[in-house]
N, C-alpha and C positions, 0 to 999 in steps of 0.2 A: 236124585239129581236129574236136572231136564235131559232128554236125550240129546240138545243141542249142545250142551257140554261134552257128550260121550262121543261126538262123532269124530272119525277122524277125514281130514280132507285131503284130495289127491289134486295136489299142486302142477300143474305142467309146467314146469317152467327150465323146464333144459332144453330154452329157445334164446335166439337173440332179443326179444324182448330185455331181456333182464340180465343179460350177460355182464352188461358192466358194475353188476355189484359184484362179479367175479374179478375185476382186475387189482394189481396189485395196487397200492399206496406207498411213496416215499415221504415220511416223517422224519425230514432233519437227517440225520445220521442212518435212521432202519427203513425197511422196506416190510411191509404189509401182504401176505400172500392175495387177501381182498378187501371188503370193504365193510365188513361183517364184523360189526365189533361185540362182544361180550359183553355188556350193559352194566354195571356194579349192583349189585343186588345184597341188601344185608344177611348173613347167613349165623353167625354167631354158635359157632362146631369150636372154637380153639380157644381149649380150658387154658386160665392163666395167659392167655394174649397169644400162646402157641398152637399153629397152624401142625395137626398133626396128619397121619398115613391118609385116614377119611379125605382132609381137606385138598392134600396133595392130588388123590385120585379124584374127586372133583373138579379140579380143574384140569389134569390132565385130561380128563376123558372130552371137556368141552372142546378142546386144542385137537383130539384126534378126532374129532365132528368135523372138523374144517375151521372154525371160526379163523377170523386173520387177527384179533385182535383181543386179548382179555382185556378189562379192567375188572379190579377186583374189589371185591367186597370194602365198604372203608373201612379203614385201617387204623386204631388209636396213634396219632403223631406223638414224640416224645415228651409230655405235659399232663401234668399230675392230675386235670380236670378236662381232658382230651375227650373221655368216652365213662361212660353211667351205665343206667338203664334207657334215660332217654323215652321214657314211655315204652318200652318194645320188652320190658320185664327182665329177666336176669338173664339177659344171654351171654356166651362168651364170646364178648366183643376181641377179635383180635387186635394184636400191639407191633408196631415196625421198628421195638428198640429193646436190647435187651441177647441176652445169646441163643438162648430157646427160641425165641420168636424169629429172627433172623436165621437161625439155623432151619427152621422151618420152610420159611420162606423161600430160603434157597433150594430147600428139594422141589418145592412147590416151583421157581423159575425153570427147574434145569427139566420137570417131567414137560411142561407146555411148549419150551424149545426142543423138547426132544419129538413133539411130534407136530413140530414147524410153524406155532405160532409164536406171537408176539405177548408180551402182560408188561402192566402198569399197576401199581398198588395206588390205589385211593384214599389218597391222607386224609383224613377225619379229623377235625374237631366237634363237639356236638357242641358247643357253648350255652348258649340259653335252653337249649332240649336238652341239659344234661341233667337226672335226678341222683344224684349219687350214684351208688352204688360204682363198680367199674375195681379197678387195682387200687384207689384211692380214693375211696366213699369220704372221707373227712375233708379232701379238697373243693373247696369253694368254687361253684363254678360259674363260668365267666360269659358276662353279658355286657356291652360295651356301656349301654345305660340301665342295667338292675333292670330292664323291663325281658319279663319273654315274649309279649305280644298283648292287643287290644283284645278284653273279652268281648263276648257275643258274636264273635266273627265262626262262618262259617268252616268249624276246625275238624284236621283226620286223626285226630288222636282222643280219647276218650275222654268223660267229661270230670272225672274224676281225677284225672291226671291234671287238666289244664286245672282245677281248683287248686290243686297243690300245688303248680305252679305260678299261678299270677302272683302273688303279692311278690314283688319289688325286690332285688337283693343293691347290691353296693355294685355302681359301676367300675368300669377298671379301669385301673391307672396305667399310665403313659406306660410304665415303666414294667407291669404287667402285657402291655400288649407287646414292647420285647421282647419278653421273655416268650412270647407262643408266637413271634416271626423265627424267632431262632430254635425253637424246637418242631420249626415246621423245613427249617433249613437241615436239620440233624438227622431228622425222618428221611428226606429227602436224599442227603449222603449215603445213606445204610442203603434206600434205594440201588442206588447205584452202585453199592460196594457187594451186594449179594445178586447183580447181575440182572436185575430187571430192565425194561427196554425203553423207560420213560419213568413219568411221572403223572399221573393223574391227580387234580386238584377239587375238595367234594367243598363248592361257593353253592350249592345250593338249601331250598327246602327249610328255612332258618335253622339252619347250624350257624358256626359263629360266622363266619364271614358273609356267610346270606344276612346276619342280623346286623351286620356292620353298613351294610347297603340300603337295607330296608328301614328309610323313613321313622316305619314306627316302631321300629326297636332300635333305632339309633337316633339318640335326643342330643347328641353332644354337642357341644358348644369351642371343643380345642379342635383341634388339624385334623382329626381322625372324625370331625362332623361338621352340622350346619347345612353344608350343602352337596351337592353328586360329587364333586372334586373331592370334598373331606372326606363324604361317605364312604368314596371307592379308595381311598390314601391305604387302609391295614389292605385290603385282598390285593395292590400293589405291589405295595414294599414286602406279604410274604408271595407273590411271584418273583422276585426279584432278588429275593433269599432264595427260590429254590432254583429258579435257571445259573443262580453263584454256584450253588451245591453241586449241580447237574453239567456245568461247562455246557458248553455250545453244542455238542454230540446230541443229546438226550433231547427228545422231544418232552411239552408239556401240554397237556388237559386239560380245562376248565370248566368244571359244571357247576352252573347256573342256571336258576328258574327263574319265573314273576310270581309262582305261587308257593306258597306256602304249610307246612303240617299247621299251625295255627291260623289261616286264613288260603283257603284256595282260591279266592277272588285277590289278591295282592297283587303289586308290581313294583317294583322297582325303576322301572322308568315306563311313564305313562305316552311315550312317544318315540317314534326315531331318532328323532334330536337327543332325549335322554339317555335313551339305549348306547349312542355313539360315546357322549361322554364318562359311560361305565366304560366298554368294550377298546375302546382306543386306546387309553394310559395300559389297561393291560394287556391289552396285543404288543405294545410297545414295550413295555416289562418282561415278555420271552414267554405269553400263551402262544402254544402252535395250532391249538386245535377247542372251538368253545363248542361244547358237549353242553346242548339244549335240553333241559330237563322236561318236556312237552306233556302232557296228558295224552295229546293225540299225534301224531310225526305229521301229518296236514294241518291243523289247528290253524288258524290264522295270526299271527302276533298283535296286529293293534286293528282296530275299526276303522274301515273303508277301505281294505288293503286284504288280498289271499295270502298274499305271501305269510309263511311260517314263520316264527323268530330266528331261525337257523339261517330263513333265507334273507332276513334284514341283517343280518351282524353279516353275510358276508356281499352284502349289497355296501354298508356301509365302510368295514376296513377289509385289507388285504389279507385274509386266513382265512383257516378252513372251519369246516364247520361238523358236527352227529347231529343227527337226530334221532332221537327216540320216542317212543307212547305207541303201544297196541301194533307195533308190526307184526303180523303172523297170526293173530288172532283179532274177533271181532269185539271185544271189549277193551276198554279202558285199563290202569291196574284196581281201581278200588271200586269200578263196576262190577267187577270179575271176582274181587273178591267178597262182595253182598250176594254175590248167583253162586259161589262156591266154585268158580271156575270159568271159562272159557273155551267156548268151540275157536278151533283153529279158523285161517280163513285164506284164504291167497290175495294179499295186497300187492302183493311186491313188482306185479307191471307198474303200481300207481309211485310204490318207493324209489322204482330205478328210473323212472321217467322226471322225476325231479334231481336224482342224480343228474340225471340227461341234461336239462334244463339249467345245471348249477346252481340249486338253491340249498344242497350240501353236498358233502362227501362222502362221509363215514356213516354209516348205520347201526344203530345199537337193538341190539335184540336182548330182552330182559325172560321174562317169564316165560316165553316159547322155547327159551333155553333150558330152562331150570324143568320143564316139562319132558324135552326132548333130546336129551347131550348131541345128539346128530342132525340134527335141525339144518344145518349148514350142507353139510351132504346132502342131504333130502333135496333142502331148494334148491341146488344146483342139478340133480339127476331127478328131478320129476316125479319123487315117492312120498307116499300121506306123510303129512306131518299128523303128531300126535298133538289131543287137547291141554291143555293147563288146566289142571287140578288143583285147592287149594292147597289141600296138603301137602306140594312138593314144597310149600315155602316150610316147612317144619320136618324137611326130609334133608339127608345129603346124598346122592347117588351121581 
């Protein structure tokens, strides 16, 4: 492995520089010890949908790093074609319905409040990435037009998978995409009933509701297509199922990308005009917080413009905004993992100066986390952070 990977770097940063990714955040109802949010990252440790001791101390230990904010791994929502393989092989995708699984969950809320942070569970549907497998391999799963995406497109998932998946299945009916608003509304409930402190929403990376947005995997021709109106109508109506579930108290999340595991060049709105007409109906619907799924947290959102996607969505409505890609270290996520890793790096005067600047709020840390449970402490008292290694993503510690 290159020495650049092995090294570790000694961050200063217990200065005013960067002090305001220490302050606290008020979300609706709760308060955020800082600005440092815990990134959702798939982990797949909880056999049968159940989050057990392992996964518990997992997040625990992130919580007692300092982070202000978990989001967790997605979550299979209450729906028989919710979660597969998905390309990512047999893992044990966890489930937020059920009494194991909610039992779980709940040791898993009360260890990360016991040592003062904040968690969101990340409702999952994989829809058109989903290949069987999962608690209900015999369930069909769901693509608004039977398409999983255009081949030859520049894809991150291997090429053998995408072969099994292009040919075409049956789109779903009206009356099918019911039934997964309201087991997104259910998920959503148990949320709340086992004490978690929000609601995080996974619109990204074409899972279903990325595929409901995205053009080329949505061909419909009824309300739920056609145009950015119809396109964005299902990730709508289930924010609108889950802020009913949640009452006005509970903050909600929404992450969204332009790109895709079947095309990383994709968009979903190829301009600020478009972008509004996604981001508005659902900021209006009871999003608190749109969680930018970014490659890089500076990337620029559209041509002839710096500014970030984070920083046009809140250029254009009234909420707040994450950003995430590569904070803490100097690669990408799927540069990092062709090099087997990543050396750390100290970005974070450039992260908290666009804090400064209002082009977001929240900051999501992913890999530097899974790397480093203490990562949060560090940046704030000025100690190396450690590198990201591949194989922490096949580890739980």
């Amino acid at each position: 492995m290159p020495d650049a990977i092995g090294r570790v770097i000694l961050v200063a940063v217990a200065d005013n520089s960067v002090r305001n990714l220490f302050e606290p955040v008020d979300l609706r109802s709760i308060s955020t010890r800082n600005r440092i949010v815990m990134s959702p990252m798939t982990r797949g440790f909880c056999p049968d949908g159940a989050p057990g001791p392992d996964v518990v101390h997992y997040y625990g230990r992130r919580a007692r790093g300092g982070v202000g904010l978990i989001v967790t791994e997605g979550i299979g929502i209450d729906h028989p074609a919710a979660v597969g393989s998905a390309g990512l092989g047999e893992k044990d995708i966890p489930e937020l319905h059920g009494d194991r699984a909610l039992e779980g969950w709940q040791q898993v809320v009360d260890a990360v409040h016991s040592a003062g942070a904040k968690i969101f569970p990340q409702l999952w549907h994989q829809g058109p990435m989903r290949e069987g497998g999962g608690p209900h391999p015999d369930a069909p799963s769901s693509r608004p037009s039977g398409l999983w995406g255009p081949p030859g497109r520049k894809a991150l998932v291997p090429r053998k998978y995408i072969e099994r998946m292009l040919p075409p299945t049956r789109p779903m009916t009206e009356s099918e995409i019911q039934d997964v608003i309201s087991a997104y509304a259910r998920s959503a409930a148990n949320a709340k009933a086992v004490g978690f402190d929000g609601v995080a929403i996974h619109a990204a990376h074409g899972y279903l509701i990325d595929s409901f947005l995205w053009s080329e995997t949505n061909t419909r021709t009824d309300r739920y297509g056609g145009d950015i109106e119809g396109r964005t109508r299902f990730a709508v109506e289930v924010v609108a199922a889950v802020r009913e579930a949640l009452g006005p108290e509970l903050p909600i999340t929404f992450r969204l990308s332009q790109w895709k595991q079947q095309d990383v060049n994709a968009h979903i709105a190829r301009t600020p005009e478009e972008l509004q007409q996604i981001i508005a109906p659902l900021a209006e619907a009871g999003v608190d917080v749109f969680d930018t799924s970014t490659r890089r947290f500076d990337g620029p959102a559209f041509d002839g413009s710096e500014l970030t996607l984070a920083g046009w969505i809140k250029a254009l409505v009234p909420t707040m905004t994450m950003s995430v890609g590569g904070i803490g270290l100097e690669t990408e996520m799927y540069a990092s993992l062709a090099a087997e890793g990543s050396a750390a790096t100290n970005n974070l005067p450039q992260v908290a100066e666009k804090v400064r600047s209002g082009e977001f709020d929240l900051v999501g840390v992913g890999r530097a986390l899974l790397a480093d449970p203490d990562w949060v402490r560090k940046a704030e008292s000025g100690e190396p952070f450690l590198p990201f290694r591949r194989d922490a993503l096949t580890e739980l510690h």
